[in-house]
PLY file of the C-alpha trace (Angstrom):
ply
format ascii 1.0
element vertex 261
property float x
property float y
property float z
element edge 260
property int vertex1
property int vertex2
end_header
-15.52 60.03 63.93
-17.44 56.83 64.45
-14.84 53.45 64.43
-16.09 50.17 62.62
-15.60 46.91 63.54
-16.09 43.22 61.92
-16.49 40.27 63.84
-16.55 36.91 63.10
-17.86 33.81 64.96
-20.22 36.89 66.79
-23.72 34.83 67.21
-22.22 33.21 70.28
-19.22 33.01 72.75
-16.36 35.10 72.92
-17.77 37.26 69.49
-21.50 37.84 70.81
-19.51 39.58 73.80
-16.95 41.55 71.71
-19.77 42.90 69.28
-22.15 44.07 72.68
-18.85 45.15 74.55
-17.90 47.32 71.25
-21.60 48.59 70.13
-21.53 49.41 74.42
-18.48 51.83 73.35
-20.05 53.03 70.73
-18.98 51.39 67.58
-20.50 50.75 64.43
-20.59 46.57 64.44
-20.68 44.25 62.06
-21.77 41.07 62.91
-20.98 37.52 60.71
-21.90 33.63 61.15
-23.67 31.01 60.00
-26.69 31.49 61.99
-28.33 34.17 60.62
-31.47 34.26 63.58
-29.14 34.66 66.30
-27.44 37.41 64.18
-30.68 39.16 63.88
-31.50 38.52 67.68
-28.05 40.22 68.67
-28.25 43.26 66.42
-31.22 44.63 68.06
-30.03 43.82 71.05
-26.59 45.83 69.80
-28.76 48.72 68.53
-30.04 49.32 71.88
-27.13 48.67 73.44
-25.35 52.20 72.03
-23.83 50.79 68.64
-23.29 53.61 65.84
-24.37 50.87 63.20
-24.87 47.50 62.95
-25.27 45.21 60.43
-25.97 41.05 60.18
-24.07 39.35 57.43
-24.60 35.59 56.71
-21.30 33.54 56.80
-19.39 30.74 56.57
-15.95 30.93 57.40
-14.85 27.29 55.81
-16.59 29.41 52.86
-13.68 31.14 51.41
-14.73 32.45 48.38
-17.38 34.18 50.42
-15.30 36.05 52.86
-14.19 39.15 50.59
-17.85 39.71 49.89
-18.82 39.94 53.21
-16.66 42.68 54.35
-16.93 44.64 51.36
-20.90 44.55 52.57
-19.58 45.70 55.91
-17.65 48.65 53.96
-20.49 49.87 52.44
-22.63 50.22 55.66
-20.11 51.96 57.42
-17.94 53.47 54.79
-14.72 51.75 56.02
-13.44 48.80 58.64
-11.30 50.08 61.38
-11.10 46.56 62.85
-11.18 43.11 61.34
-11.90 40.15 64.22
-10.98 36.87 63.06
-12.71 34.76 66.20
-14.65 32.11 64.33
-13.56 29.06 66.02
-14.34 25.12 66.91
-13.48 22.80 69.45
-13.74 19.11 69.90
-12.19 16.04 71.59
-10.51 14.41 68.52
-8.19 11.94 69.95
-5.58 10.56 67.04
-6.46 7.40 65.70
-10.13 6.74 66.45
-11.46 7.50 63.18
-12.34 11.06 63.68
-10.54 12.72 60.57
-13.29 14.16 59.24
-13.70 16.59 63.01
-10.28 16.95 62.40
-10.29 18.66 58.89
-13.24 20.60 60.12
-11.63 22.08 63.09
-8.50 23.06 60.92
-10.86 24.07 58.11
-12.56 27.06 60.82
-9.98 27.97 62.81
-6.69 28.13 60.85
-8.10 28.49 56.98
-11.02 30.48 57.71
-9.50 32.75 60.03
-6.00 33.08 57.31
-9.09 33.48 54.71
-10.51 36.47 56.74
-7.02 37.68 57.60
-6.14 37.59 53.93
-9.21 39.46 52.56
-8.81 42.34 55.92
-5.55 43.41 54.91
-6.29 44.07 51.12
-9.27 46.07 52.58
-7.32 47.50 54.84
-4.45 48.29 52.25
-6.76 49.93 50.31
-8.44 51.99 52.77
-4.80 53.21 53.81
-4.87 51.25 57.07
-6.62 49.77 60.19
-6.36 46.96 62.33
-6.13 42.83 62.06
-7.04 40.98 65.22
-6.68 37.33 65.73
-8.09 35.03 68.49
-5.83 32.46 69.20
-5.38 30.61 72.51
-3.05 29.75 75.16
-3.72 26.23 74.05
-1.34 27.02 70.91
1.50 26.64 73.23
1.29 22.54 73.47
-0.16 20.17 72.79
-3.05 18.33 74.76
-4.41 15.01 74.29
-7.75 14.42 72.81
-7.00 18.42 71.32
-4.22 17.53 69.20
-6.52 19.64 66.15
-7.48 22.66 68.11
-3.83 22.85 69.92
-2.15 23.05 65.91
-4.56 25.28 64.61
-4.29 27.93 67.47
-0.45 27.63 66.90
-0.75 27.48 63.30
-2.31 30.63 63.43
0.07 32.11 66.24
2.87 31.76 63.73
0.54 33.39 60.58
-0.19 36.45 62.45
3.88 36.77 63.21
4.30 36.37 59.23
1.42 39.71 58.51
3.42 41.41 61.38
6.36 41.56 59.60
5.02 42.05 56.13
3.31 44.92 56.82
6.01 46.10 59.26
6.13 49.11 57.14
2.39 49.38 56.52
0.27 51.62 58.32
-1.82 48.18 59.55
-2.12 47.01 63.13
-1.48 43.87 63.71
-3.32 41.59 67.14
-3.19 39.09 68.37
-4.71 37.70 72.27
-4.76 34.03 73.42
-7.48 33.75 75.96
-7.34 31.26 78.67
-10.49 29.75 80.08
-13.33 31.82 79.43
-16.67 30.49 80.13
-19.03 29.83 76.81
-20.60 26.44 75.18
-17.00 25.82 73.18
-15.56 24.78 76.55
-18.02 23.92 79.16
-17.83 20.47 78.52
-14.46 20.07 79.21
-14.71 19.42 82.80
-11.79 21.19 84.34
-11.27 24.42 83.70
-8.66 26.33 85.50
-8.79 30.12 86.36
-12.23 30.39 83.92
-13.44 33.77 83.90
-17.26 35.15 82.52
-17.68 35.93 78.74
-18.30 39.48 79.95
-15.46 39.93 81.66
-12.97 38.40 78.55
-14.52 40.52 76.46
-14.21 43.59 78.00
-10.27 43.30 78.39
-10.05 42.09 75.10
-11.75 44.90 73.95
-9.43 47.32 76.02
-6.31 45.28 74.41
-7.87 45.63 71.28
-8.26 50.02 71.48
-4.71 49.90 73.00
-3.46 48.25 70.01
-1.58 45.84 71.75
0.79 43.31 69.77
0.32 40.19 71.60
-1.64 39.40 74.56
-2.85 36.40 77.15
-6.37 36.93 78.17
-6.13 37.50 80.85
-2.65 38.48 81.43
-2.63 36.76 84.51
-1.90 33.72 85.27
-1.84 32.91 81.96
1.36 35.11 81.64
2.90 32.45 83.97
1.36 29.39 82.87
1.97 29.32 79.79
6.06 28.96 79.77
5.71 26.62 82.33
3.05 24.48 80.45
5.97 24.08 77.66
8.06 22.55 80.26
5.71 20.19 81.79
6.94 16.35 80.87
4.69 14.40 79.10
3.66 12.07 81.91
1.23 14.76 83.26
-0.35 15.66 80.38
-0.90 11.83 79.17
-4.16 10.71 80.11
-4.56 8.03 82.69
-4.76 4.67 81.91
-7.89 2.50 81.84
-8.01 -0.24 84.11
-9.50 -3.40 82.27
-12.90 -4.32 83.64
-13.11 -7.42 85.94
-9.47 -6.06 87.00
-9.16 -6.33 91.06
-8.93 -2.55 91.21
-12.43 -2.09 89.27
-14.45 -4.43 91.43
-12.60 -2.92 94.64
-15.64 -1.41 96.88
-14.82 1.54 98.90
-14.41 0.94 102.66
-17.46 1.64 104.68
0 1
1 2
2 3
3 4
4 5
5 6
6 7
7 8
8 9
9 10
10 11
11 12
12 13
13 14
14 15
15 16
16 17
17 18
18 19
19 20
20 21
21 22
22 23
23 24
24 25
25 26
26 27
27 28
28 29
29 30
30 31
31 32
32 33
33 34
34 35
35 36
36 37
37 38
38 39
39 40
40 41
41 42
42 43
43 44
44 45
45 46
46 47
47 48
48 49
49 50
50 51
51 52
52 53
53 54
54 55
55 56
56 57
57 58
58 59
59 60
60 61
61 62
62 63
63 64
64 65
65 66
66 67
67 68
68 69
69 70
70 71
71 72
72 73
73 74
74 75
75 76
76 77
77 78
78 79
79 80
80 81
81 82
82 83
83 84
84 85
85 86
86 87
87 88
88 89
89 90
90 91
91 92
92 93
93 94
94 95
95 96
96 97
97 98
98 99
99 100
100 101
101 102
102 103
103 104
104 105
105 106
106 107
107 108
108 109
109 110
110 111
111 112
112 113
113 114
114 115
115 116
116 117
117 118
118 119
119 120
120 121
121 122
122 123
123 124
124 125
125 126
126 127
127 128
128 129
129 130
130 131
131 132
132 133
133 134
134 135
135 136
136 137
137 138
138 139
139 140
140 141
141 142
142 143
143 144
144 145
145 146
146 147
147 148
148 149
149 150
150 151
151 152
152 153
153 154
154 155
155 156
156 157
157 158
158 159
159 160
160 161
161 162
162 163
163 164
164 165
165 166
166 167
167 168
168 169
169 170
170 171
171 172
172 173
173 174
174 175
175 176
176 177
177 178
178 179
179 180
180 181
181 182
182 183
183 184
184 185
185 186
186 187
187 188
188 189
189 190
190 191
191 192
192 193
193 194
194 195
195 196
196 197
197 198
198 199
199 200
200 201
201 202
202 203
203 204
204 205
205 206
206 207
207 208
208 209
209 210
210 211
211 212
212 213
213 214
214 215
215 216
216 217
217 218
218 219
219 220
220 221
221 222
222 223
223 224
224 225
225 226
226 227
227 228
228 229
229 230
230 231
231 232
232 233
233 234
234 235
235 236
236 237
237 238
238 239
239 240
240 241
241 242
242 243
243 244
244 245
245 246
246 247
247 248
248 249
249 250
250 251
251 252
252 253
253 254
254 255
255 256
256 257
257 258
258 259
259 260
């Protein structure tokens, strides 16, 4: 019997490579965002890439209202949704106190409300259908805090602690319940953020996500190593390494100091 899967976030990134990963194993995909030409672009390449199905679907995650219509499109191409993909997701330097609220809201707005929105509207598909599977993309930069990402950092945890709320509501419920925090995985979200330990290829994340994802795995780092390591010890790091440096004041001796010959 051919599986179905939703993405969102899919016309770039981590999603784009989870929908051609998935249509590669043979999947019936549907694909959501906001930019409906890249969508189309993708689902040809998809359907000539082995998918079962695919279909493009127009949305907005900040768009709440608009979520429960969108799968229930999804439902009636393929008949039912095996898997629901919450992956929509922003990043940007939003250091605290500079007058960037409004890239604040907006980061908070798509990746903790949109992706609760999309988790909330899965599972009463999913109840309905008499089961199936919830993923969630979070990060491993839900486990503290980073300057300049103060935003992304709480809505990656804020999500984290959603997904362990579903897991124990539907404890009982015959609903799977993911959730894997990638590392550094290389696509346009993060390849401006100069270093970038242990970064792996798109291609590569997505195909162990996708093997967490069959395995119905609980939680996951992506990949499990180093992350597996790093992570704890990132919550023990003191403060003084993550702060950034200080700014020497121009016409300071240190500023006009030339390098030695």
């Amino acid at each position: 019997m051919t599986r179905s899967i939703f993405i969102t976030g899919a016309s770039a990134g981590i999603g784009a490579a989870l929908a051609i990963e998935f249509a590669r194993r043979g999947y019936a995909v549907a694909i959501a965002a906001r930019r409906l030409d890249r969508l189309h672009d993708l689902q040809v390449r998809l359907a000539a890439g082995g998918a079962a199905g695919v279909v493009a679907i127009k949305l907005d995650v900040t768009d709440y209202a608009a979520i429960p219509g969108a799968l229930a499109e999804a439902v009636r191409a393929f008949g039912r949704l095996d898997i629901v993909v919450a992956n929509a997701g922003t990043a940007a330097v939003s250091p605290i106190g500079k007058g960037r609220f409004a890239q604040m809201r907006a980061t908070i707005d798509t990746n903790l409300l949109g992706a609760m929105a999309t988790i909330d509207a899965a599972v009463a598909i999913l109840r309905a259908q008499g089961g199936g599977q919830v993923v969630a993309i979070t990060s491993t930069a839900g486990a503290r805090g980073f300057s300049a990402f103060g935003p992304y950092s709480a809505s990656k945890a804020g999500l984290h602690r959603f997904v362990q709320s579903l897991r124990a509501e539907v404890h009982r419920e015959p609903i799977v319940v993911t959730e894997l925090a990638p590392g550094f995985i290389d696509t346009d979200i993060n390849r401006g953020m100069g270093k970038r330990p242990f970064v792996i290829p798109v291609e590569r994340g997505a195909a162990i996500m996708a093997r967490m994802i069959e395995r119905k795995v609980a939680f996951r780092f992506v990949p499990v190593m180093p992350w597996s390591i790093i992570v704890p010890l990132l919550k023990l790091l003191p403060i003084a390494l993550l702060a950034p440096k200080p700014r020497r004041a121009p016409g300071s001796a240190d500023s006009n100091r030339r390098p030695a010959p």
